[in-house]
Legacy VTK file of the C-alpha trace (Angstrom):
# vtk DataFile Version 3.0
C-alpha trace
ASCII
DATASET POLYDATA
POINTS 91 float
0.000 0.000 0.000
1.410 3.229 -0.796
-0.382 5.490 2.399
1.041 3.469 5.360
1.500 4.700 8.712
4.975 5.020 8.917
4.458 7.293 5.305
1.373 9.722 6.967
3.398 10.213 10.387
6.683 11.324 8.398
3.962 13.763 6.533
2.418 15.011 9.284
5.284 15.331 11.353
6.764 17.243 8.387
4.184 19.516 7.250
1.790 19.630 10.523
1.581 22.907 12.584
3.938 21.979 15.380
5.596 19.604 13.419
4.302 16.540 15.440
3.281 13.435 14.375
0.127 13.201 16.130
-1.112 16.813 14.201
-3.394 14.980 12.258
-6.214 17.518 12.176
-4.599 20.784 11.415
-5.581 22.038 7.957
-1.062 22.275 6.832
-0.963 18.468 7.251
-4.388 17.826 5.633
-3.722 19.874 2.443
-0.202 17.976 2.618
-2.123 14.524 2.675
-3.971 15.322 0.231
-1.526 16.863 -1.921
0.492 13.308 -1.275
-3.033 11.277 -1.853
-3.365 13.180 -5.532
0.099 12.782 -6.603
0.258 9.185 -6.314
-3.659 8.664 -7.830
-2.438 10.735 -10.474
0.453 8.459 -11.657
-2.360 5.760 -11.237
-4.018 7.130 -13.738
-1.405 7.819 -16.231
-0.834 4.084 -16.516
-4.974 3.532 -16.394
-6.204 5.616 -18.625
-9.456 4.199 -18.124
-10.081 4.269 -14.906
-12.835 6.332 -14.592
-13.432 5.496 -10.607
-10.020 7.252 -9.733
-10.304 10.285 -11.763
-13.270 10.787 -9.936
-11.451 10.371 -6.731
-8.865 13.057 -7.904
-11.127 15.340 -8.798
-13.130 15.089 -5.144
-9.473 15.353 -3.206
-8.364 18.243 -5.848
-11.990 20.158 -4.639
-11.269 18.870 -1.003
-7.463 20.234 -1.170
-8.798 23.792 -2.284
-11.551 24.396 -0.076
-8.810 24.033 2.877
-6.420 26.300 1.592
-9.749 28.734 1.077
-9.946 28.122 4.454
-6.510 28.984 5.663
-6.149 31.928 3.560
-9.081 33.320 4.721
-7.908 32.591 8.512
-4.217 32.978 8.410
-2.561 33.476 4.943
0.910 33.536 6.056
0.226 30.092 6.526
-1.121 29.917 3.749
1.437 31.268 1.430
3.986 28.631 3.773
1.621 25.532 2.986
1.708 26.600 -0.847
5.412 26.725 -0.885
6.239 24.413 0.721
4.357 21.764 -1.485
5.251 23.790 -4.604
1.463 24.115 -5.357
2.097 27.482 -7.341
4.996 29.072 -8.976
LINES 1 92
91 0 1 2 3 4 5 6 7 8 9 10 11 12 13 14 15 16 17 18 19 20 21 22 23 24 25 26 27 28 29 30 31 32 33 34 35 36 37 38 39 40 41 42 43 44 45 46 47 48 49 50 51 52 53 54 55 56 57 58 59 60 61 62 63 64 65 66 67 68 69 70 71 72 73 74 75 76 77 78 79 80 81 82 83 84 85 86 87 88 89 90
């Protein structure tokens, strides 16, 4: 499996607000998940061109992703503009 547990602690701990592992719920490690999550679907589907069920999925995490970072610019976008470089999101 590609999203084990040693693989989301090293992202959390990594992109979450304290950098802990157990920052699971702040919205920097959830856009990073996701971010992660998309990626790797994304190769999926380059191979699987037909695989309709995934694209779907993308497209939900992609709307998922964005309303976050809506969220955390409206709230705090400092963090924001951190999150977005840090993935390398935007140029």
């Amino acid at each position: 499996m590609y999203l084990n547990k040693e693989k989301k602690q090293e992202i959390f701990g990594q992109y979450g607000k304290a950098q802990k592992t157990t920052d699971t719920g702040s919205a920097e490690s959830q856009i990073a998940l996701f971010s992660y999550r998309i990626k790797n679907l994304t190769e999926h589907v380059k191979k699987n061109r037909k695989d309709y069920v995934t694209t779907r999925s993308i497209t939900r995490l992609v709307g998922k992703r964005r309303a976050l970072l809506n969220y955390l610019y409206k709230i705090d976008v400092e963090r924001y503009r951190a999150i977005i470089k840090a993935l390398g999101l935007r140029k």
